[in-house]
C-alpha positions in Angstrom: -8.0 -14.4 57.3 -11.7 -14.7 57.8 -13.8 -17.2 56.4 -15.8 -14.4 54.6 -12.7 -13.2 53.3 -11.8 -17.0 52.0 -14.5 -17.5 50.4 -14.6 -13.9 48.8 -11.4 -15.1 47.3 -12.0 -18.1 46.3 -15.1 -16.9 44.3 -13.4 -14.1 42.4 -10.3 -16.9 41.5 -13.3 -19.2 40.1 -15.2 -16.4 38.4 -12.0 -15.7 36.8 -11.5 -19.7 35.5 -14.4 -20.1 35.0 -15.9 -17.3 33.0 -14.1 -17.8 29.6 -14.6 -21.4 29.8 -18.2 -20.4 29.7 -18.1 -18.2 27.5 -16.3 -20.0 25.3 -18.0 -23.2 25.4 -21.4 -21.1 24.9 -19.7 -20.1 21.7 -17.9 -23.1 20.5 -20.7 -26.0 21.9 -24.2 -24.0 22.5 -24.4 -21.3 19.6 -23.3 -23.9 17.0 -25.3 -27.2 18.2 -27.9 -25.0 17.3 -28.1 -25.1 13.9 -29.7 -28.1 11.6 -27.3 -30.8 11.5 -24.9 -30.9 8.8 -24.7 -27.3 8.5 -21.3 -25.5 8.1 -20.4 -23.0 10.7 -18.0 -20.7 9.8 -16.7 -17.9 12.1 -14.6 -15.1 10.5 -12.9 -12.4 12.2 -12.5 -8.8 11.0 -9.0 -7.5 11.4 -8.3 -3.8 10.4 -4.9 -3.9 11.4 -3.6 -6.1 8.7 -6.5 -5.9 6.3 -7.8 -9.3 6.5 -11.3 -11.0 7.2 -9.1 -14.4 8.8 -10.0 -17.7 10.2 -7.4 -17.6 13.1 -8.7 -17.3 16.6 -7.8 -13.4 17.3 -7.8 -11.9 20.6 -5.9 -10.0 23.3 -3.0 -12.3 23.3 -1.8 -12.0 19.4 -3.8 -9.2 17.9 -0.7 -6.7 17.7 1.7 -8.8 16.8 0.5 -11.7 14.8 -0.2 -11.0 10.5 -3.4 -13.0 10.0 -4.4 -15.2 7.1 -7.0 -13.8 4.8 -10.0 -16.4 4.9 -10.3 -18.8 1.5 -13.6 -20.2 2.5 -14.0 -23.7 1.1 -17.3 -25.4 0.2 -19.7 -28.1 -1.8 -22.1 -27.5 -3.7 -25.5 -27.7 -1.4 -23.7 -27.1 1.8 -26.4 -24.7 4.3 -23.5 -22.2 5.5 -24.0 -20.2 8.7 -21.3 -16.9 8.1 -20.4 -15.3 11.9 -18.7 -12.0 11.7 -17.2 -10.1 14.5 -15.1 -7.3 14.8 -11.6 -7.3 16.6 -11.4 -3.0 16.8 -13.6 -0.9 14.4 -17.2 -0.8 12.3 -16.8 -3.5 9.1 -18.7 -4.1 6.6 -18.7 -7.7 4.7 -19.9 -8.0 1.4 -20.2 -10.8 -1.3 -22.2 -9.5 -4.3 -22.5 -12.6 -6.6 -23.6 -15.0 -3.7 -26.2 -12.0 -2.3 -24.5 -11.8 0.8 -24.6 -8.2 2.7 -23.4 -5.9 3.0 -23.4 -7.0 6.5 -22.7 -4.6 9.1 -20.3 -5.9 12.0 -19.7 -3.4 15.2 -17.0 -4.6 17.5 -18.8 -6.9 20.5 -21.1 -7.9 18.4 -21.5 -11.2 16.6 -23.9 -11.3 13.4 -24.7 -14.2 10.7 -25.1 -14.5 7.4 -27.1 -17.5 5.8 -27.1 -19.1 2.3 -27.0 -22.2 0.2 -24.1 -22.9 -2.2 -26.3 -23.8 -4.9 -23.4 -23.7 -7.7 -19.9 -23.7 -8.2 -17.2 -21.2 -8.5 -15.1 -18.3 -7.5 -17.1 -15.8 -5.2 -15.1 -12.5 -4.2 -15.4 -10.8 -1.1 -15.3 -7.8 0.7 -14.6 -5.1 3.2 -16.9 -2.3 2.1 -16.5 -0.1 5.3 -13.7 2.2 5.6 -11.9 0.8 8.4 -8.4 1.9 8.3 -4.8 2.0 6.1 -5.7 -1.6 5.1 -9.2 -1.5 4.6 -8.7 -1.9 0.4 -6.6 -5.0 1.1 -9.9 -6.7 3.1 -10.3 -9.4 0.1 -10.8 -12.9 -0.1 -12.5 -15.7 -2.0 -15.7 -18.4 -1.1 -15.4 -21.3 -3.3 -17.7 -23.5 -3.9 -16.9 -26.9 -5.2 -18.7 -29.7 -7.3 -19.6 -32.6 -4.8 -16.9 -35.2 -5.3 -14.6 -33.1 -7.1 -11.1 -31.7 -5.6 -11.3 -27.9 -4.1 -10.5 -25.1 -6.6 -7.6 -23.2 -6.5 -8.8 -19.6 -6.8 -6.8 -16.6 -8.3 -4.6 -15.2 -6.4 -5.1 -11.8 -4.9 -1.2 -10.5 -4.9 -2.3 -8.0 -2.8 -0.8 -7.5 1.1 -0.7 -4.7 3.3 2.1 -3.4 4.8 1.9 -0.8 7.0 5.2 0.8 7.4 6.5 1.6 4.0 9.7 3.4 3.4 8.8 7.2 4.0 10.8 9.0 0.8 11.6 12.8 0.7 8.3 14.7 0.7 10.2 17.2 -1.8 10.1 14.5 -4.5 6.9 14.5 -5.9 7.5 11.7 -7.7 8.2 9.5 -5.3 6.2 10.9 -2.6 3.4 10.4 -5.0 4.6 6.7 -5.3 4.5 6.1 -2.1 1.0 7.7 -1.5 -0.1 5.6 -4.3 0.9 2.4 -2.1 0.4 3.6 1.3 -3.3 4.1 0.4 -4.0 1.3 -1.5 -5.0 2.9 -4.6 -2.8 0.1 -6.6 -5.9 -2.7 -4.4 -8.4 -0.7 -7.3 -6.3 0.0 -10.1 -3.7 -2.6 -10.5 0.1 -1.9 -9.6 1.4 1.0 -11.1 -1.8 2.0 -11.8 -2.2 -0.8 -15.0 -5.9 -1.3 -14.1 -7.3 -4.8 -15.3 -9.3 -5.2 -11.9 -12.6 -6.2 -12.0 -15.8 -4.9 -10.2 -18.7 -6.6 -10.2 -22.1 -5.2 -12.0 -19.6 -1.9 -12.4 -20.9 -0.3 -15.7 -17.6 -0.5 -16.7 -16.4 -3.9 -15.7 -13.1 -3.0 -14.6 -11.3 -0.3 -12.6 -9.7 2.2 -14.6 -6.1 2.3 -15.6 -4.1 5.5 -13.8 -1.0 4.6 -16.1 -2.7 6.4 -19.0 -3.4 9.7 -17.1 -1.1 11.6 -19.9 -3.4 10.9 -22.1 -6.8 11.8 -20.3 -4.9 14.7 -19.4 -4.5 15.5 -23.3 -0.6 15.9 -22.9 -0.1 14.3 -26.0 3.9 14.5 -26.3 5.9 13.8 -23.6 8.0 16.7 -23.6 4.7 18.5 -23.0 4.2 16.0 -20.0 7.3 17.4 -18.8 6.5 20.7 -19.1 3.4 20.1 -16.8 5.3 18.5 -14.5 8.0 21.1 -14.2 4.8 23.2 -13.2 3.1 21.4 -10.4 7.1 20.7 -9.2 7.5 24.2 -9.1 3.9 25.4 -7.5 3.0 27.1 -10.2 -0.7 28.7 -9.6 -2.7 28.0 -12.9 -5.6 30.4 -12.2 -2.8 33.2 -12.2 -0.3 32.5 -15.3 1.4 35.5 -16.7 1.9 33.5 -20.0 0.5 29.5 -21.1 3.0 27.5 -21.4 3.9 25.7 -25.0 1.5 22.9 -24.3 -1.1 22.3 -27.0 -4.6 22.6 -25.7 -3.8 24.5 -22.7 -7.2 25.3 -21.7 -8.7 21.3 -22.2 -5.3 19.9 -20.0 -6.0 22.1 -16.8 -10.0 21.2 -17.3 -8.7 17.7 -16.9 -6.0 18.3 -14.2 -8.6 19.9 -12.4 -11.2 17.0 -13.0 -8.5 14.8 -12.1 -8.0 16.1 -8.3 -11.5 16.6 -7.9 -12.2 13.1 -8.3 -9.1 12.5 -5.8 -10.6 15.0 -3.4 -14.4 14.0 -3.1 -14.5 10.5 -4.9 -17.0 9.3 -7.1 -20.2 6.3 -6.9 -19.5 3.5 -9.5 -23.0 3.3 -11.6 -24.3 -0.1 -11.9 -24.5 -2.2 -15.9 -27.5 -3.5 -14.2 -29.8 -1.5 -12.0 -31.9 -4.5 -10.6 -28.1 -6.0 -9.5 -25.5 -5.9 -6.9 -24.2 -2.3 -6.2 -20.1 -2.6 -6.9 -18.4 -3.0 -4.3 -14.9 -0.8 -5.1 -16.3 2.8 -4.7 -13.9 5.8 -5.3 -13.8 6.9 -1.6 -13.3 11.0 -0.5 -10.1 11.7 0.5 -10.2 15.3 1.1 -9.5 15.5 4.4 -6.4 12.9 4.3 -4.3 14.4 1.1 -3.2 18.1 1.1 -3.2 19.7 -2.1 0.1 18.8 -2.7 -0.1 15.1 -2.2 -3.0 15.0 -4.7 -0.5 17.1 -7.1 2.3 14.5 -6.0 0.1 11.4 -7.0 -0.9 12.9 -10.1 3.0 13.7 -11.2 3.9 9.9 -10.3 1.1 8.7 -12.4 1.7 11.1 -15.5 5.8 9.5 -15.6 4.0 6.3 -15.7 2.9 6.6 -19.2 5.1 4.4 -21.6 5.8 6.8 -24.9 7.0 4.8 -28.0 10.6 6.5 -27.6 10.9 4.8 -24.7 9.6 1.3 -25.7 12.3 1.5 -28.5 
């Protein structure tokens, strides 16, 4: 071999060693010396995959395989916090309303800050508000912020976790298709499992995400049997802009204005108004999802959430 030759080798086998350790001591020793002493550094990674703004070092090497940690975020009161977000595959978005942070928009190769005091303690919620993927609703986590000298909080747990492959029932059940459209998209991340509501969204006019388990009544079905007889309809295809004959359901005329409200909300979403105009805009909006439910899913979803409704009969 000639010497050219050698020594083309032996500087593509040290541009090979020695590139990541550059680029990762530029990261790791040059980007954060160059902050103000004492300044927390944090580095999160945006994961759409498994729905999860994580700690962990991601990477080429675990990405499809490893689940990764959402990030609880510890902090003192006073700390100067430097936030770096990147992206391991699509266009984030990270957003924590009560601390004024974002929404901060992270493409993938990029890395951007975010920087803030923790002036007081608490509980801060955060946020994917970009539509990233089948997990984007699960993209949750907490900041807490600490008194000086006392012991870290323990913040509320958010029982949520995506799992991506979900038992695929019958498609000719519309109940449990429904059910499992309900999961799969992570409707229950907004409204609470089995559509029980209870979850809160900040500076949202109405505090809290509606509950779906009440559907029968926004619906006006005010018996179940007439619930039923709904049901037995959409099972059955039935096309209300053509009926021979209404069905015995009190009302007729109001239910179908709501069934129809109902799936038009599914089918083109809806923008949470803010309680307080001069505040954060909410971060749980009622995305579109037109082009990713047929007609009958959105029919299926509604029938799953109609059998939801607990009727006093049953209670006893």
């Amino acid at each position: 071999m000639k010497f050219k030759e050698i020594l083309a080798t032996i500087s593509v086998i040290v541009s090979v060693i020695a590139l990541p350790l550059v680029i990762n001591w530029y990261h790791e020793s040059y980007v954060l010396g160059a902050y103000p002493e004492g300044t927390k550094v944090i580095t999160l990674s945006a994961v759409a995959k498994g729905g999860a703004w994580t700690l962990d070092k991601v990477d080429g090497t675990n990405y499809w395989w490893k689940d990764f940690k959402p990030a609880t975020i510890n902090l003192e009161e006073g700390d100067k916090v430097v936030l770096r977000f990147e992206s391991t595959d699509v266009h984030h978005r990270f957003y924590c309303p009560e601390l004024n942070i974002g929404p901060v928009e992270v493409e993938p190769g990029h890395i951007v800050t975010a920087e803030f005091e923790a002036n007081e303690a608490g509980t801060y919620r955060y946020y994917c508000t970009s539509m990233c993927g089948d997990c984007h609703f699960y993209m949750q986590g907490w900041i807490v912020v600490t008194a000086k000298g006392q012991p870290p909080q323990q913040p509320e747990e958010i029982a949520m976790a995506c799992e991506q492959h979900y038992e695929k029932p019958p498609k000719k059940d519309m109940v449990t298709w429904g059910k499992y459209l309900y999961y799969k998209n992570a409707c229950i991340s907004c409204h609470g499992d089995e559509g029980q509501g209870g979850v809160e969204n900040i500076n949202y006019i109405k505090d809290e995400i509606p509950a779906h388990d009440i559907l029968a009544e926004k619906l006006w079905l005010k018996e179940k049997e007439h619930v039923d007889i709904f049901v037995d309809m959409l099972k059955k295809r039935v096309d209300f802009e053509d009926l021979e004959e209404e069905p015995d359901i009190p009302l007729f005329n109001l239910v179908l204005k709501q069934y129809n409200a109902a799936k038009d909300l599914i089918r083109y979403g809806k923008h949470c108004a803010k309680a307080d105009a001069a505040g954060p805009e909410p971060p749980l909006q009622m995305v579109s999802w037109q082009a990713l439910l047929t007609d009958y899913d959105m029919d299926s979803i509604i029938t799953y959430l109609l059998m939801l409704y607990e009727w006093e009969d049953d209670e006893e």
